[in-house]
C-alpha positions in Angstrom: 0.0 0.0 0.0 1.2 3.4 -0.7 1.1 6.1 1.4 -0.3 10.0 0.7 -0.4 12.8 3.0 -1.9 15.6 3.0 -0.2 18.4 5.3 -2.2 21.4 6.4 -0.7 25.1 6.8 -1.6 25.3 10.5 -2.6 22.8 13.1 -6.3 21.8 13.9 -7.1 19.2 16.8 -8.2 15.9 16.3 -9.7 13.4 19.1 -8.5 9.7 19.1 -8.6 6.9 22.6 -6.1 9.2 24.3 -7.9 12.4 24.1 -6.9 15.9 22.2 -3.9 16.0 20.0 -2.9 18.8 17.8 -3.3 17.2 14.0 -0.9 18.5 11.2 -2.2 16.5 8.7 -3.7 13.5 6.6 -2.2 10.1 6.3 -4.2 8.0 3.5 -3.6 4.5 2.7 -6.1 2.6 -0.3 -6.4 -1.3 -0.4 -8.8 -3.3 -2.6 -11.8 -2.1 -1.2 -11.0 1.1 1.1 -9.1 4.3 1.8 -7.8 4.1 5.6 -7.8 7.9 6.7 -5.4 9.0 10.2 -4.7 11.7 11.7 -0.4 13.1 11.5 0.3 14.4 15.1 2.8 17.4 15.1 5.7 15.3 15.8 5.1 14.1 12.3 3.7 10.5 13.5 0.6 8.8 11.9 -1.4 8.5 15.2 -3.1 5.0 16.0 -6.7 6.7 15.3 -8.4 5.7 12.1 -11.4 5.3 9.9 -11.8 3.7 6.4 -14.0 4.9 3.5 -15.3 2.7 1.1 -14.0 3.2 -2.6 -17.0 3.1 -4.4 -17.5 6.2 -1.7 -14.6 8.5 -2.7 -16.3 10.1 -5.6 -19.1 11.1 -3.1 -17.3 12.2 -0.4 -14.7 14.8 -2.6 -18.3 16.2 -4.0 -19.4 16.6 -0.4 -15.9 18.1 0.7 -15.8 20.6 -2.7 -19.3 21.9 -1.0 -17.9 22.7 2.1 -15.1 25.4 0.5 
């Protein structure tokens, strides 16, 4: 699987089974039938918090994202 990240210009907050962390950015991984989404804490680490979207999903959530800007 190959890895994409998506770093933002300043840090938001992102909640995971520890609590608060400060989130930098977007790790994304795609397998045969998902993209696995994690937050990058500001030490650069994918943390251990996930959630997957199913592909035949993608094209519906980017339309739903380009709504939001």
């Amino acid at each position: 699987m190959k890895e994409l990240r998506v770093k933002y210009k300043k840090s938001v907050y992102s909640f995971c089974r520890n609590g608060t962390s400060s989130q930098i950015g977007l790790s994304l991984y795609q397998d045969e039938n998902k993209v696995w989404v994690s937050s990058i804490n500001s030490k650069g680490n994918v943390t251990t918090g996930w959630m997957q979207v199913p592909n035949e999903s993608i094209p519906e959530l980017i339309a739903a994202l380009q709504q939001l800007i």
